[in-house]
C-alpha positions as MATLAB code, in Angstrom:
seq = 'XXXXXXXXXXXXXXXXXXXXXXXXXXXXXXXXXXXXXXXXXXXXXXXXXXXXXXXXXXXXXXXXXXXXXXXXXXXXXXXXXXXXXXXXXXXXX';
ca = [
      12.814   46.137  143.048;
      13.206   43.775  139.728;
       9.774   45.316  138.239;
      11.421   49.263  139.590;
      14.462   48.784  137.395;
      12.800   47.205  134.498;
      10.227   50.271  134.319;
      13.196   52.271  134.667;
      14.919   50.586  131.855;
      12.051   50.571  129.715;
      11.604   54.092  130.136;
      15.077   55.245  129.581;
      15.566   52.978  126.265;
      11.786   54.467  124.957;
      13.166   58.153  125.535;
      16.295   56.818  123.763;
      14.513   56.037  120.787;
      12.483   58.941  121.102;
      15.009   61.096  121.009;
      16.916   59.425  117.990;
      13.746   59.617  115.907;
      13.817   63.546  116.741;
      17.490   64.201  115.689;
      16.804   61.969  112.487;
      14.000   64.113  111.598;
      16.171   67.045  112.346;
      19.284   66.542  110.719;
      17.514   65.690  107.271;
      18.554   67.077  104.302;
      17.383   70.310  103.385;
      17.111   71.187   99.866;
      19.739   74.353   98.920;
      16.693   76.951   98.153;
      14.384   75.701  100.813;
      17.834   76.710  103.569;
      17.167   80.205  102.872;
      13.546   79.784  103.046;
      13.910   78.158  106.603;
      16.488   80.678  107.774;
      13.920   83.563  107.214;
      11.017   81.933  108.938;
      12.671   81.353  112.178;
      14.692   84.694  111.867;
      11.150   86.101  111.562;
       9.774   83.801  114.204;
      12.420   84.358  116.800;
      12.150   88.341  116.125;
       8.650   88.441  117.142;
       9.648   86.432  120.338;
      11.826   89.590  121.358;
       9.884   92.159  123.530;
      11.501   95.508  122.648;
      11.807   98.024  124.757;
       9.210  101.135  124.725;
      10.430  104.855  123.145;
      10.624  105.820  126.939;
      13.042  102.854  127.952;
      15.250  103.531  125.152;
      16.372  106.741  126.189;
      16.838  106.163  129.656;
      18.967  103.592  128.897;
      20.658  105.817  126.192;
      20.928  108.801  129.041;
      23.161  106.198  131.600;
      25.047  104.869  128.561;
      26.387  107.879  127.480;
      26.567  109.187  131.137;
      28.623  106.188  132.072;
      31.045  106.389  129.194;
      31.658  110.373  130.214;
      32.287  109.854  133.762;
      34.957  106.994  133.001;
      36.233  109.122  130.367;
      36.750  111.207  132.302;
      37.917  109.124  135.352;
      40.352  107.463  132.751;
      41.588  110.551  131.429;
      42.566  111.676  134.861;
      44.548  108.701  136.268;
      46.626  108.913  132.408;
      47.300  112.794  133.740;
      48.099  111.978  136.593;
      50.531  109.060  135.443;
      51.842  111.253  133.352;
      53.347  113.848  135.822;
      54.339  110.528  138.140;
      56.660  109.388  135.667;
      57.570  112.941  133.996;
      58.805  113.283  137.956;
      60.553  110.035  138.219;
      62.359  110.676  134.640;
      63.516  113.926  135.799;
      65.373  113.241  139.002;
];
């Protein structure tokens, strides 16, 4: 049980350090013209991990957008009509 915990222990503090030697790495100073540098390669490295969608994909997608928008449009559009001549009834009693 004594040798359990003290391998647990030891490998808890190790990741400790491990993981303070990491953020110290990380959090060093960057020079002002290298920022921009580093910016662009991981905006350019995290673009090419993006898997766009194919011509066909796009305009399906586009197609139930714009579908979706005109029915509740037109959904919305009706219940504000019909709203309308519920209270234009109320006002006029």
């Amino acid at each position: 049980m004594v040798c359990l915990s003290a391998k647990l222990f030891y490998l808890l503090s190790r990741s400790s350090i491990m993981a303070e030697k990491k953020q110290a790495r990380m959090t060093q100073e960057v020079q002002p013209e290298n920022r921009f540098v580093q910016f662009y390669r991981e905006t350019i490295a995290e673009l090419r991990k993006v898997v766009w969608p194919t011509r066909e994909q796009a305009q399906n997608l586009t197609i139930i957008v714009l579908v979706v928008v005109t029915a509740m449009a037109i959904f919305l559009g009706g219940i504000d009509a019909l709203l309308t001549q519920i209270l234009r009834f109320l006002l006029e009693r």
